[in-house]
VMD Tcl script that builds the backbone (N, CA, C; Angstrom):
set m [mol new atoms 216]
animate dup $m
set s [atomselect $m all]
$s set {name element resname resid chain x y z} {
  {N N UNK 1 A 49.391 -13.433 4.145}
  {CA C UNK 1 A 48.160 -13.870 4.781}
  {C C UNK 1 A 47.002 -12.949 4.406}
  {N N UNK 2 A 47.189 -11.641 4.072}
  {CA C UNK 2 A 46.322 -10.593 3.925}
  {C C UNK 2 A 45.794 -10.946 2.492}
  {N N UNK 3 A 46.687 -11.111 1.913}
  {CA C UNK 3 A 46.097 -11.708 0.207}
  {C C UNK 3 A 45.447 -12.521 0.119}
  {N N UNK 4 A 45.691 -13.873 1.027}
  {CA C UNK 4 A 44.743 -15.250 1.253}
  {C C UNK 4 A 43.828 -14.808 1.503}
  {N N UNK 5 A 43.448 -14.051 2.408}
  {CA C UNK 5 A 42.040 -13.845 2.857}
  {C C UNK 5 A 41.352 -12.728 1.644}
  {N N UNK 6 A 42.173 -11.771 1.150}
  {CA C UNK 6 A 41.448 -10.848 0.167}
  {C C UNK 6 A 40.968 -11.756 -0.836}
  {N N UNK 7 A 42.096 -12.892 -1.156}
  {CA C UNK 7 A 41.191 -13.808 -2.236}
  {C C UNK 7 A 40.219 -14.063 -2.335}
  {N N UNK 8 A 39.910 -15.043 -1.146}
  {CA C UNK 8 A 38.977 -15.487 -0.679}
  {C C UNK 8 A 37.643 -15.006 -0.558}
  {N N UNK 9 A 37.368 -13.592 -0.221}
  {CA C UNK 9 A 36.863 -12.511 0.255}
  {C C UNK 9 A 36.204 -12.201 -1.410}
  {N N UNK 10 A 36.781 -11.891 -2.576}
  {CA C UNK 10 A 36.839 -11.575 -3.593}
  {C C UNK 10 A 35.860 -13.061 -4.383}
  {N N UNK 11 A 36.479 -14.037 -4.249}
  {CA C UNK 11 A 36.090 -15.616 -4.914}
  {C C UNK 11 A 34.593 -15.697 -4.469}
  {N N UNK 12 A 34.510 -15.347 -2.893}
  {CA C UNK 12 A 32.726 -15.512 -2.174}
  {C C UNK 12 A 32.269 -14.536 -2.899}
  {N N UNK 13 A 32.594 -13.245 -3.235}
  {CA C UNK 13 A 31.603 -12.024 -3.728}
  {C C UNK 13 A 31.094 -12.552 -5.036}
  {N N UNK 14 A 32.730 -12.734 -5.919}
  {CA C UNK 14 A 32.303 -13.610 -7.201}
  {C C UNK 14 A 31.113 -14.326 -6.988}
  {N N UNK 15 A 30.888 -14.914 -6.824}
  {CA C UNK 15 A 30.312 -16.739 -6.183}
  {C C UNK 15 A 28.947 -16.082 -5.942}
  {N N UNK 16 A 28.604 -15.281 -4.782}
  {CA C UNK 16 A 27.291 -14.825 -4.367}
  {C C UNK 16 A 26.808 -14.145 -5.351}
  {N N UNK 17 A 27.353 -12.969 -6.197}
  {CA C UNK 17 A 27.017 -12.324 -6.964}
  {C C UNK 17 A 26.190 -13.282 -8.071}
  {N N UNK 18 A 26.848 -14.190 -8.931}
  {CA C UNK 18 A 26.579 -15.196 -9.704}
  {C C UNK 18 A 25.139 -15.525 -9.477}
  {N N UNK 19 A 25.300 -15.838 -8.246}
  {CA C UNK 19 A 24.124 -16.835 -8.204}
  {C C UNK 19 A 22.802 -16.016 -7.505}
  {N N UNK 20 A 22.992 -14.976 -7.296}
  {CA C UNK 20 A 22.123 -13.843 -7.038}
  {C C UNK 20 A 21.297 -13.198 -8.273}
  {N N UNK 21 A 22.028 -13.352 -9.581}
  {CA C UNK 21 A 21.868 -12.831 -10.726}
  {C C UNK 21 A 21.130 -14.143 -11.779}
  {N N UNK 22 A 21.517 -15.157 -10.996}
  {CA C UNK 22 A 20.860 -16.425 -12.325}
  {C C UNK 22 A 19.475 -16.723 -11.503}
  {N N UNK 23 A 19.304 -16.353 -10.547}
  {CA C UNK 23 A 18.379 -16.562 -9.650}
  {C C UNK 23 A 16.924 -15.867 -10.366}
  {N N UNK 24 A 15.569 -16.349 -11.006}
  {CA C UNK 24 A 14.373 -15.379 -11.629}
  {C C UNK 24 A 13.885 -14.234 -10.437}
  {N N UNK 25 A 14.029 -12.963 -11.072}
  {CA C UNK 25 A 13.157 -11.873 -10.119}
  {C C UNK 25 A 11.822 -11.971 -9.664}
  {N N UNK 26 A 12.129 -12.006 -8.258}
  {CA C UNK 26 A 10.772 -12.217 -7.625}
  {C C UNK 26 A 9.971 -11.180 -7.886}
  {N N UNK 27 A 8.693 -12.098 -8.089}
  {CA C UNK 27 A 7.442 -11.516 -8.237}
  {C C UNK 27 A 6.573 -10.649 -7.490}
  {N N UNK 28 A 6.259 -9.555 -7.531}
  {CA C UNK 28 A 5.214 -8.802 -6.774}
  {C C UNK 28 A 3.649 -9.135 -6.918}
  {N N UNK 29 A 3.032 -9.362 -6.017}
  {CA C UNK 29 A 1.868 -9.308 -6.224}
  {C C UNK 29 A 1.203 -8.131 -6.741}
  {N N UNK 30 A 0.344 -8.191 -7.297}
  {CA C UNK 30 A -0.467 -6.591 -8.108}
  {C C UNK 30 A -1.452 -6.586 -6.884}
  {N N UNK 31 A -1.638 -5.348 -6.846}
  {CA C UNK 31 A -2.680 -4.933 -5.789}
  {C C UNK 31 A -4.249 -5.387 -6.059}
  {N N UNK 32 A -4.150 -5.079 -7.413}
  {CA C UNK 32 A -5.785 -5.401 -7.710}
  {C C UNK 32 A -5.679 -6.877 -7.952}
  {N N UNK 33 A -4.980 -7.355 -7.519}
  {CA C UNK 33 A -5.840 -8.911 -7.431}
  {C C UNK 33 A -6.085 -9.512 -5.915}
  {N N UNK 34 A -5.914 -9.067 -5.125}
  {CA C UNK 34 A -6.148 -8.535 -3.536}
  {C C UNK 34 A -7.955 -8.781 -3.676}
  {N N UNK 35 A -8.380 -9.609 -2.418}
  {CA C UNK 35 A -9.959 -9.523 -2.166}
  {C C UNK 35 A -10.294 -9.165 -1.098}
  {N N UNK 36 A -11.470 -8.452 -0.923}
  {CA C UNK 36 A -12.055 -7.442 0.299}
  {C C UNK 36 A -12.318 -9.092 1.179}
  {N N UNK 37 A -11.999 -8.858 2.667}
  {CA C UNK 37 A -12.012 -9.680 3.583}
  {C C UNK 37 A -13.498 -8.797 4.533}
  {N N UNK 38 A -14.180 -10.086 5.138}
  {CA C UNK 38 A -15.521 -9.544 6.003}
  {C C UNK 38 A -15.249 -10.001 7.099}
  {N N UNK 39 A -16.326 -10.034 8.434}
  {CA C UNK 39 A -16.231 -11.029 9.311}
  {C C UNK 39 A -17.412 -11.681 9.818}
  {N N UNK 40 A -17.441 -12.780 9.863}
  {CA C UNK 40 A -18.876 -13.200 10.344}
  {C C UNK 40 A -19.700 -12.270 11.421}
  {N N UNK 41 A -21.315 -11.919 10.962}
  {CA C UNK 41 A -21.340 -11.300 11.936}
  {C C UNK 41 A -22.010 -12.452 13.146}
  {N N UNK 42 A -22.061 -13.337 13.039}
  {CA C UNK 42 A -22.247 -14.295 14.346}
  {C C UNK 42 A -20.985 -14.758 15.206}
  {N N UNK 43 A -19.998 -15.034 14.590}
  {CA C UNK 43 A -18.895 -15.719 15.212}
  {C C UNK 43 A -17.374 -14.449 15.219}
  {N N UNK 44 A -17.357 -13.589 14.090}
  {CA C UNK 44 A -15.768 -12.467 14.092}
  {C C UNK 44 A -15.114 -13.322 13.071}
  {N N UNK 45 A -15.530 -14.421 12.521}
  {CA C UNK 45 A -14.607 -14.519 11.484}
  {C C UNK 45 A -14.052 -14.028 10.478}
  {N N UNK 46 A -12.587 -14.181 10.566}
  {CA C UNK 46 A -12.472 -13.016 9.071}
  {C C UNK 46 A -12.660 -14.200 7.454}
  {N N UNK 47 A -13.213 -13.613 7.199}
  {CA C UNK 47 A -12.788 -14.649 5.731}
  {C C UNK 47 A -13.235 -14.078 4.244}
  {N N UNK 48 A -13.140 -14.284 2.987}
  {CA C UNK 48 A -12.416 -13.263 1.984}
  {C C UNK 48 A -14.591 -13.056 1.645}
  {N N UNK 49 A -14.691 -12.132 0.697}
  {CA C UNK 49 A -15.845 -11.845 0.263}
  {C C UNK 49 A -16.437 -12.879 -0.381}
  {N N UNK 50 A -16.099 -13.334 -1.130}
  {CA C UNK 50 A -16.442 -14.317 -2.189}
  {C C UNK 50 A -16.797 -15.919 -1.468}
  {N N UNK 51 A -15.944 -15.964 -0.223}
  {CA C UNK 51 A -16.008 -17.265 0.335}
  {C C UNK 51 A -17.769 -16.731 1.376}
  {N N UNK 52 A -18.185 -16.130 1.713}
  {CA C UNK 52 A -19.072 -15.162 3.195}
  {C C UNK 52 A -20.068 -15.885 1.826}
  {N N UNK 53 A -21.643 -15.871 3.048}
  {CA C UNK 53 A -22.822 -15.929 3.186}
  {C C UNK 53 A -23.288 -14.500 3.232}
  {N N UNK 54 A -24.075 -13.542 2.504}
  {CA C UNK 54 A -24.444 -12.369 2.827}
  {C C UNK 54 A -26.250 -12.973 2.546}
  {N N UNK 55 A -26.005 -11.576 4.077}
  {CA C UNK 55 A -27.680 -12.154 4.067}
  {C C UNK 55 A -28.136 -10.034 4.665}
  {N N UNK 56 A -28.440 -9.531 3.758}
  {CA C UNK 56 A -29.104 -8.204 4.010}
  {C C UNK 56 A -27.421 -7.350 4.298}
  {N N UNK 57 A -27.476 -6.924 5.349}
  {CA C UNK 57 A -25.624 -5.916 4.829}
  {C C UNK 57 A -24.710 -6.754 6.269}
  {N N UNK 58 A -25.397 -8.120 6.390}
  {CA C UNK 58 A -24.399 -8.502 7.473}
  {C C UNK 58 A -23.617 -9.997 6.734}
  {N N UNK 59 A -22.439 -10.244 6.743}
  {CA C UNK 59 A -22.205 -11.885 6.410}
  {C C UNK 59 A -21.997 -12.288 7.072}
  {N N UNK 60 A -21.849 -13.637 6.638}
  {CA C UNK 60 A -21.803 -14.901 7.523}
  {C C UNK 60 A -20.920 -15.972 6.824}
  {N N UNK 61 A -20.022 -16.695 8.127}
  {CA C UNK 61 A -18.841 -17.804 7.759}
  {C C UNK 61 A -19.876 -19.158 7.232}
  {N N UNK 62 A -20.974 -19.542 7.551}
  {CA C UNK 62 A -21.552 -20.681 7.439}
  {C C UNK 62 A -23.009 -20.543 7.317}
  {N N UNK 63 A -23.754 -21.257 6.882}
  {CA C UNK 63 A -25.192 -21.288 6.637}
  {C C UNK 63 A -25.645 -21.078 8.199}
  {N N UNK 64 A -25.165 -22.443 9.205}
  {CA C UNK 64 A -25.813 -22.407 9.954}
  {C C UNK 64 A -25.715 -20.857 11.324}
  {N N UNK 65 A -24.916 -20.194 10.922}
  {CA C UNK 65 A -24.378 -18.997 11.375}
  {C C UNK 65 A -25.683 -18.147 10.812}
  {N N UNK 66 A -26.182 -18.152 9.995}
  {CA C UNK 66 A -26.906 -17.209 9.164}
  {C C UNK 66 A -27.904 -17.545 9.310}
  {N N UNK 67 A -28.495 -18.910 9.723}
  {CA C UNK 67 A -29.587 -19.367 10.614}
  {C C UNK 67 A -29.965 -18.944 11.732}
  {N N UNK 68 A -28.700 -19.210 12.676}
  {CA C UNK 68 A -28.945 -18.348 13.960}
  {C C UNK 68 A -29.578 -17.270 14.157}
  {N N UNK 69 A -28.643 -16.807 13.432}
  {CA C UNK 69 A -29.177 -14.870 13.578}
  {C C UNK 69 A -30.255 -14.309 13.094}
  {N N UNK 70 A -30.967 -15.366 11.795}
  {CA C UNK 70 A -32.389 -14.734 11.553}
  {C C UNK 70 A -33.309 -15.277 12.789}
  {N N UNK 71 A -32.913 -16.363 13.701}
  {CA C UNK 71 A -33.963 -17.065 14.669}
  {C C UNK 71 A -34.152 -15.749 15.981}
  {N N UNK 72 A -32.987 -14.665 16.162}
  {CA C UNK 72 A -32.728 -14.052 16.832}
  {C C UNK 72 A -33.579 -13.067 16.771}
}
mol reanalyze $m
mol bondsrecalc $m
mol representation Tube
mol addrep $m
């Protein structure tokens, strides 16, 4: 009975190993392709640099956000 199960035991390692190894190495992201995140300064939104409204050293999620705050 001890052998049945060592088989067995042995056949799954086989088996997992296999398919652990044909499997492509996951990818790391590179750091420098990472983008600086802001937050609205009307609402706290976070959202990436490139997507923001900058208007003088404050951004903004939306035009009409950036409206507001000059009426202010």
């Amino acid at each position: 009975m001890a052998r049945l199960i060592f088989l067995v035991l042995a056949i799954a390692l086989v088996y997992w190993l296999l398919r652990r190894f044909r499997q492509p190495p996951t990818e790391y992201r590179d750091v420098s392709q990472t983008e600086d995140m802001v937050s609205c300064a009307r609402c706290g939104l976070n959202l990436p640099k490139s997507e923001a409204i900058a208007s003088g050293a404050d951004y903004y999620c939306c035009e009409a956000h950036r409206r507001e705050s000059d009426k202010e």
